[in-house]
DOTI-925703 format. One record per residue: y, z, x of N, C-alpha, C in turn. Coordinates in pm, 1 decimal. Layout:
DOTI-925703
+----------+----------+----------+----------+----------+----------+----------+----------+----------+
!      npy !      npz !      npx !     capy !     capz !     capx !      cpy !      cpz !      cpx !
+----------+----------+----------+----------+----------+----------+----------+----------+----------+
!        Y !        Z !        X !        Y !        Z !        X !        Y !        Z !        X !
...
+----------+----------+----------+----------+----------+----------+----------+----------+----------+
//
This chain:
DOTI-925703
+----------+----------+----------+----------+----------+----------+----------+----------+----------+
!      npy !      npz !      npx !     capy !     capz !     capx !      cpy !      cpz !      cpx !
+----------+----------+----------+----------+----------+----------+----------+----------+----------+
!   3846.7 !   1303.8 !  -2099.5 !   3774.3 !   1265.0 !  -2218.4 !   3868.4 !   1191.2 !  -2312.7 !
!   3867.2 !   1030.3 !  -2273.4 !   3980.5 !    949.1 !  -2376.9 !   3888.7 !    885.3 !  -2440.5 !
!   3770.4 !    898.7 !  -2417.9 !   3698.3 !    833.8 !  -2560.7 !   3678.6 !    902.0 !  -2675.6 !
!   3648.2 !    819.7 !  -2757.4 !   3634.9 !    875.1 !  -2903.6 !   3504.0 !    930.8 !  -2915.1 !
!   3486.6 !   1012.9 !  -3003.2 !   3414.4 !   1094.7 !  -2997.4 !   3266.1 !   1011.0 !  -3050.4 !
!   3247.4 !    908.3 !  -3097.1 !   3138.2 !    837.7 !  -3194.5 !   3111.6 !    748.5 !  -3034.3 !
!   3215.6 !    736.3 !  -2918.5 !   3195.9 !    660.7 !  -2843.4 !   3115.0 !    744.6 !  -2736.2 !
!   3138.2 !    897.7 !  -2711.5 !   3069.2 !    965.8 !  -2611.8 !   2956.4 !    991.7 !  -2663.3 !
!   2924.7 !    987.2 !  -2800.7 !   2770.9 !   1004.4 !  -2844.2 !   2704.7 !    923.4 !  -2828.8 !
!   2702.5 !    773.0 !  -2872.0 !   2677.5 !    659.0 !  -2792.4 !   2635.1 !    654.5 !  -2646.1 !
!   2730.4 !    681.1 !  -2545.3 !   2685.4 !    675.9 !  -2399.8 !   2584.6 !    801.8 !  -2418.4 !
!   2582.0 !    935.5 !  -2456.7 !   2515.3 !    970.1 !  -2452.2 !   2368.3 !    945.6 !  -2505.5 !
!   2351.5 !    846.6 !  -2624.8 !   2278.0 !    818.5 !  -2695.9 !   2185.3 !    660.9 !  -2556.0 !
!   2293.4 !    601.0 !  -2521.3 !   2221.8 !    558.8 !  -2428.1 !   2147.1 !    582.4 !  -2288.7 !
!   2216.3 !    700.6 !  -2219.0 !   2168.6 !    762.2 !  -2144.9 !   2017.8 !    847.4 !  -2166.8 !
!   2020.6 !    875.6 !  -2281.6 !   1868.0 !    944.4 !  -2322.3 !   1762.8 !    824.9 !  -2331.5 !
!   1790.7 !    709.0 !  -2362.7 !   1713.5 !    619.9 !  -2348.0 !   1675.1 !    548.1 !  -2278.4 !
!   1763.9 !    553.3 !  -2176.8 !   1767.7 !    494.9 !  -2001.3 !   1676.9 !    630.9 !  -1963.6 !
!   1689.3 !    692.0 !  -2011.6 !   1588.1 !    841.8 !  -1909.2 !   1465.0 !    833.4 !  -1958.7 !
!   1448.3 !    828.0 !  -2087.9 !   1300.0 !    788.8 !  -2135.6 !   1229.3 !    683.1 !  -2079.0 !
!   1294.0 !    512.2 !  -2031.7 !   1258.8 !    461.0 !  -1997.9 !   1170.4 !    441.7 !  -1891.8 !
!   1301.0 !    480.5 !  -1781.2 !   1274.1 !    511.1 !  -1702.4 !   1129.1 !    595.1 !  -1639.5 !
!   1128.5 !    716.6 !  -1715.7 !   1014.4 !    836.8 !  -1721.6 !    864.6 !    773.1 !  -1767.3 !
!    891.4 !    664.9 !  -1849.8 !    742.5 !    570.4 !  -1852.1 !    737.6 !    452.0 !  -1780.7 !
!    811.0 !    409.2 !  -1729.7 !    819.0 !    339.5 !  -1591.1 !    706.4 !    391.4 !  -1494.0 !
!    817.1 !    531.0 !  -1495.5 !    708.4 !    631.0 !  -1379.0 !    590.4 !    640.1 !  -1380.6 !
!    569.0 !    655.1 !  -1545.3 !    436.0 !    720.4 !  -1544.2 !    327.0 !    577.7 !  -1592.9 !
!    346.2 !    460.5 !  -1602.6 !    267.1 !    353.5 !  -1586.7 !    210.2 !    300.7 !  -1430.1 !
!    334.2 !    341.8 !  -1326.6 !    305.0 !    329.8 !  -1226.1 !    195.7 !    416.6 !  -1141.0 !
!    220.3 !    511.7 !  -1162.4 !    130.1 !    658.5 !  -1113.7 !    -62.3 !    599.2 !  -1140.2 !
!   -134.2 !    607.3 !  -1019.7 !   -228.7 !    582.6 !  -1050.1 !   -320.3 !    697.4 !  -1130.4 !
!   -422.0 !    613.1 !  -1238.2 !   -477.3 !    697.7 !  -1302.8 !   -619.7 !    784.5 !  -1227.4 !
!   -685.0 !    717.1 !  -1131.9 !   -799.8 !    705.2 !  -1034.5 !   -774.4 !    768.7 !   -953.7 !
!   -858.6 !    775.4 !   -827.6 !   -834.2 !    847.8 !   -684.6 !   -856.6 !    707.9 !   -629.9 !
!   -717.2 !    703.9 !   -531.0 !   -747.1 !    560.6 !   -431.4 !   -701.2 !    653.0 !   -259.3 !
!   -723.3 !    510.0 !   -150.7 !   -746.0 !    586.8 !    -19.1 !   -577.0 !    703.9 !     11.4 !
!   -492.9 !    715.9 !    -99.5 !   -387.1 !    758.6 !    -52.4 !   -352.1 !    880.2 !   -154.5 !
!   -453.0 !    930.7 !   -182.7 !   -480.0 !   1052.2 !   -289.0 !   -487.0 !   1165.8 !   -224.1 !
!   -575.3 !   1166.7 !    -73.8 !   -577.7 !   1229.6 !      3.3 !   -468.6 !   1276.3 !     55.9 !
!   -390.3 !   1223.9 !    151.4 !   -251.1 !   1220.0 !    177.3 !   -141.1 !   1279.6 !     61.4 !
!   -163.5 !   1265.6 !    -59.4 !    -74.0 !   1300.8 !   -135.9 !   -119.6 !   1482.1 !   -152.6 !
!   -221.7 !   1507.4 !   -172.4 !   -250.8 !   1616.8 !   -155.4 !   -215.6 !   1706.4 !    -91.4 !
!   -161.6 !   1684.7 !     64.5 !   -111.8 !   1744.5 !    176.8 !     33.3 !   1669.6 !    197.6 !
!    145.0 !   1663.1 !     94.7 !    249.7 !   1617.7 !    133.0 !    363.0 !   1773.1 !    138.5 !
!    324.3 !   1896.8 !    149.5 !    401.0 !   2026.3 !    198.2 !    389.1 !   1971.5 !    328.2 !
!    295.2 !   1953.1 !    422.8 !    268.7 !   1968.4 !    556.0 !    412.0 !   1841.3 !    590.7 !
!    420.7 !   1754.0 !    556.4 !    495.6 !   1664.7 !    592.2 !    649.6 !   1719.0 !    542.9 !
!    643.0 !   1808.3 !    463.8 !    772.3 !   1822.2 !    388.0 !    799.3 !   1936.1 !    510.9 !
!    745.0 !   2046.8 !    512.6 !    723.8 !   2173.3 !    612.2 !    763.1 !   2134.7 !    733.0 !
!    704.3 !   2035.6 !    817.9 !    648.5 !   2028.7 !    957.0 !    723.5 !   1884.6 !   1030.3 !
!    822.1 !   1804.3 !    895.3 !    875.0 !   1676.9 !    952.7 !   1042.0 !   1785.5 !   1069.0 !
!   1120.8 !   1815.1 !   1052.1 !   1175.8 !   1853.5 !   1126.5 !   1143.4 !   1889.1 !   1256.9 !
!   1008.1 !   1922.1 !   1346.3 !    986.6 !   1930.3 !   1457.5 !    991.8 !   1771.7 !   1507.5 !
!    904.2 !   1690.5 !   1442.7 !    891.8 !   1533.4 !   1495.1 !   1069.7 !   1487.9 !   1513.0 !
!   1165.3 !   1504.6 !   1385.4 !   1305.8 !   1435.2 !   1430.3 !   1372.7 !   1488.0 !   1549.0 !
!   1332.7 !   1635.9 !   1522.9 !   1433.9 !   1726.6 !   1638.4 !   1367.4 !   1658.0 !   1822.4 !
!   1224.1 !   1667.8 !   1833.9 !   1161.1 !   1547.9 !   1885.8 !   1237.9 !   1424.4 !   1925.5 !
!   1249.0 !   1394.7 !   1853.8 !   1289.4 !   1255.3 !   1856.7 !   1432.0 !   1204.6 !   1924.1 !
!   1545.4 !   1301.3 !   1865.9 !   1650.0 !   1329.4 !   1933.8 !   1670.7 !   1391.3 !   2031.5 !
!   1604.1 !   1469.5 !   2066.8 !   1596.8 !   1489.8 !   2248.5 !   1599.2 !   1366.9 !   2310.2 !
!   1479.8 !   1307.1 !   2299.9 !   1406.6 !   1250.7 !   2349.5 !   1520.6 !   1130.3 !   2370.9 !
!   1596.9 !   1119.0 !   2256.2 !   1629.8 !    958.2 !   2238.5 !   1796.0 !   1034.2 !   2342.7 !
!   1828.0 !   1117.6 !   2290.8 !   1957.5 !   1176.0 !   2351.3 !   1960.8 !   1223.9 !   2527.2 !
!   1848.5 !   1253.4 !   2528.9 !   1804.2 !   1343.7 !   2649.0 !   1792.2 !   1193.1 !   2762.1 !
!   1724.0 !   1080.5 !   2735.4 !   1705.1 !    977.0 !   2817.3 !   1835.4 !    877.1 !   2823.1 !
!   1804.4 !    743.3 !   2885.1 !   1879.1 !    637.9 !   2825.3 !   1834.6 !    562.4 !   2765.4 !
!   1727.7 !    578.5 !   2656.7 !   1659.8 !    535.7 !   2588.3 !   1731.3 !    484.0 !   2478.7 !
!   1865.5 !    597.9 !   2453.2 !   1936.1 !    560.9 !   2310.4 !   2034.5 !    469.4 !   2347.9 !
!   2081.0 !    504.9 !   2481.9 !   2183.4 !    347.8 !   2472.9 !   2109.7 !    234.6 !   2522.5 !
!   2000.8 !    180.2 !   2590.1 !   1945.3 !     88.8 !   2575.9 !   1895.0 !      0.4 !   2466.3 !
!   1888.9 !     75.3 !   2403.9 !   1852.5 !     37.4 !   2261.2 !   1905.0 !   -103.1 !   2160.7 !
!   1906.3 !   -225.3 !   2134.9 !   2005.4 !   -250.0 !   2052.2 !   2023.7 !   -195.7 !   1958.0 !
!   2096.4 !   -165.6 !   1833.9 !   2121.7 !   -150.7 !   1730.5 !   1978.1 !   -172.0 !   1597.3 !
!   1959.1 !   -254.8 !   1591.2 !   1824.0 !   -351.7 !   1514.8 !   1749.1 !   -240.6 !   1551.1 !
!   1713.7 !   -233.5 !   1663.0 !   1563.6 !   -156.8 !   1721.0 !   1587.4 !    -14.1 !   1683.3 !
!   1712.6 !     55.2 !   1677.6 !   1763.3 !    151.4 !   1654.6 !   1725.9 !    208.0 !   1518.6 !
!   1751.7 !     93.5 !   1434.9 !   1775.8 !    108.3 !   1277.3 !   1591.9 !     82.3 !   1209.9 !
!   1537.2 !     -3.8 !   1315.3 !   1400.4 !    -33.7 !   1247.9 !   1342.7 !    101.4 !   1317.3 !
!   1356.8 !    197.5 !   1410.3 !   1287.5 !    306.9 !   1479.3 !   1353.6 !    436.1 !   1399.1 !
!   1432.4 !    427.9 !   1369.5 !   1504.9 !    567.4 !   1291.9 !   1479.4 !    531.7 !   1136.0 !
!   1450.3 !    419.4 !   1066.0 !   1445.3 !    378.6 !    892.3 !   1334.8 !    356.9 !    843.0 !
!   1278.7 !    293.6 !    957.2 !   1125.2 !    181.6 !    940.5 !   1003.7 !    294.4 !    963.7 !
!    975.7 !    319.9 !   1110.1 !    889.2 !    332.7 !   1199.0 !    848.4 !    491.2 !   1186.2 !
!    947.5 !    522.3 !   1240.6 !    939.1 !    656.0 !   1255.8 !    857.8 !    755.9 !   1119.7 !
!    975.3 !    717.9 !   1042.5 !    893.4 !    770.0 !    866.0 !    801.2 !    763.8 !    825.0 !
!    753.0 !    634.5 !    879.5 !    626.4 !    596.3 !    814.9 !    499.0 !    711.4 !    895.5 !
!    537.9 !    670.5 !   1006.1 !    449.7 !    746.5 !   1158.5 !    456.5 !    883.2 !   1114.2 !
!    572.2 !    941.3 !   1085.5 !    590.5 !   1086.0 !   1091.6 !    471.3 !   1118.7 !    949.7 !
!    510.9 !   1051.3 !    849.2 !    430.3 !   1127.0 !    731.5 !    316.5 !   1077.5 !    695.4 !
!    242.1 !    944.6 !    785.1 !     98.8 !    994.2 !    764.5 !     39.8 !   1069.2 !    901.5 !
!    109.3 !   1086.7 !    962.1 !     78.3 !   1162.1 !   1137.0 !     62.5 !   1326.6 !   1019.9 !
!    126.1 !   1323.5 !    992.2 !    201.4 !   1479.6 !    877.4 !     81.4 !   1518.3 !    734.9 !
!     55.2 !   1406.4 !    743.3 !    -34.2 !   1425.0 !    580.0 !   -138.2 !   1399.9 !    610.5 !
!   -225.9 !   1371.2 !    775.6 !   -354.6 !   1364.7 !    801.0 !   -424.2 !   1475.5 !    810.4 !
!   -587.8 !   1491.2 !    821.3 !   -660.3 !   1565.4 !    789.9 !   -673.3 !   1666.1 !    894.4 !
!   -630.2 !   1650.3 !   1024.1 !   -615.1 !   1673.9 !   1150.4 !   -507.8 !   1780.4 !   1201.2 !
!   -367.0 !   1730.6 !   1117.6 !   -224.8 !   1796.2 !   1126.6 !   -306.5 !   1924.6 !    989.9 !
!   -367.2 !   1882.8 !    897.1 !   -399.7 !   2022.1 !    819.4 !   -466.7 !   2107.7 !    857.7 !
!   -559.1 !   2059.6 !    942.7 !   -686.7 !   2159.5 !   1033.5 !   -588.0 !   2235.3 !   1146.1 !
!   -495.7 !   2184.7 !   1186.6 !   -391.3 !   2230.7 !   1314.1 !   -289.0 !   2339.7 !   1238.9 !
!   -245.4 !   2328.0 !   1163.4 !   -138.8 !   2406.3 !   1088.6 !   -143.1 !   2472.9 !    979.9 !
!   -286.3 !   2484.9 !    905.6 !   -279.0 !   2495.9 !    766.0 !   -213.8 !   2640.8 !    786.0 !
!   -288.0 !   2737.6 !    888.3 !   -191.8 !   2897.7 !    863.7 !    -77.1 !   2865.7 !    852.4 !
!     -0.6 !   2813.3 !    886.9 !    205.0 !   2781.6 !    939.3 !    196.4 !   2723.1 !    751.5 !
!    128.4 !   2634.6 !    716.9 !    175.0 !   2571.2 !    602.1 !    131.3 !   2659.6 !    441.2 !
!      0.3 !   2708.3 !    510.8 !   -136.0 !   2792.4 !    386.5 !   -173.2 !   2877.3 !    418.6 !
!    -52.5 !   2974.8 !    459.1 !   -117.6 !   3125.1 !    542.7 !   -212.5 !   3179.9 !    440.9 !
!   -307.2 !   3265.3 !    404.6 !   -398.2 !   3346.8 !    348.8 !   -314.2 !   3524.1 !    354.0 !
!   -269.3 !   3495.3 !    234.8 !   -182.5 !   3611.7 !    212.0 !   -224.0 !   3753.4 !    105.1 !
!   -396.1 !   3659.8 !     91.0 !   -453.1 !   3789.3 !    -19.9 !   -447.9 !   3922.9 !     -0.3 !
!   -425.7 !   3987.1 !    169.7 !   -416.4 !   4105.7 !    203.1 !   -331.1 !   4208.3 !    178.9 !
!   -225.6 !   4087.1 !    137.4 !    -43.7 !   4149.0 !    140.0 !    -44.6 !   4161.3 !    -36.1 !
!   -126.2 !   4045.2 !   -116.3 !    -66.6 !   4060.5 !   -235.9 !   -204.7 !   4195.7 !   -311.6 !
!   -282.8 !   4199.8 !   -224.7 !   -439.3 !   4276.4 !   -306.4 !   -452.9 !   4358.7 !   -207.0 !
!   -426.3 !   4441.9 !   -214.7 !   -414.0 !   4536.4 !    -53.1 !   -593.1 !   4581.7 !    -68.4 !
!   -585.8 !   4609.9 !   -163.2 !   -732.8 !   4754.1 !   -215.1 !   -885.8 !   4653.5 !   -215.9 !
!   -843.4 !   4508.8 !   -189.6 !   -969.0 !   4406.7 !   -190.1 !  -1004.7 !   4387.1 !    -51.5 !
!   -974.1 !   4429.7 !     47.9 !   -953.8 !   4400.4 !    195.4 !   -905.8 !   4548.6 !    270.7 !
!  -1038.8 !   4544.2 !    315.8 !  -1056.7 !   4700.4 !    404.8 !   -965.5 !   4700.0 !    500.1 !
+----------+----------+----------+----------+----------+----------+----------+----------+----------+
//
């Protein structure tokens, strides 16, 4: 701490205003409506929960064959950055993966927390 003290209030004084900014940035962007990807946002645990089976997946798969050294590089980087992510989390946030998993993601735990409501 070799700055002066009128000088760290300052950065600090600018940093609060870079964060405010920022924070209505956010929140101009954020839609106010329901559009086709409202749905999906709704069910983004399942993707948060359930993405580690698809990578672990993936690395077999890519490790296990010669799939990964065939590969160039490019194809590598657009299948592991691009592709995959995209695939994994609406594969993850569809209506289908929630009907398949909701116990694993939305177990029904009223029994455990209300014992005396459930014979």
């Amino acid at each position: 701490m070799d700055e002066p003290v009128w000088a760290q209030m300052g950065f600090r004084l600018v940093f609060y205003v870079a964060s405010i900014a920022v924070s209505l940035a956010f929140f101009a962007v954020v839609p106010v409506g329901t559009r086709w990807y409202s749905s999906y946002g709704s069910r983004t645990m399942y993707a948060y929960l359930l993405h580690l089976m698809v990578i672990r997946s993936y690395e077999l798969c890519r490790d296990g064959t010669s799939l990964g050294s065939s590969m160039p590089l490019w194809v590598k980087a657009l299948v592991s950055l691009v592709a995959l992510p995209a695939v994994t989390s609406l594969g993850l946030m569809s209506a289908r993966c929630k009907a398949v998993f909701s116990w694993v993601v939305e177990p029904k735990l009223g029994w455990l927390l209300f014992p005396d409501d459930y014979p």
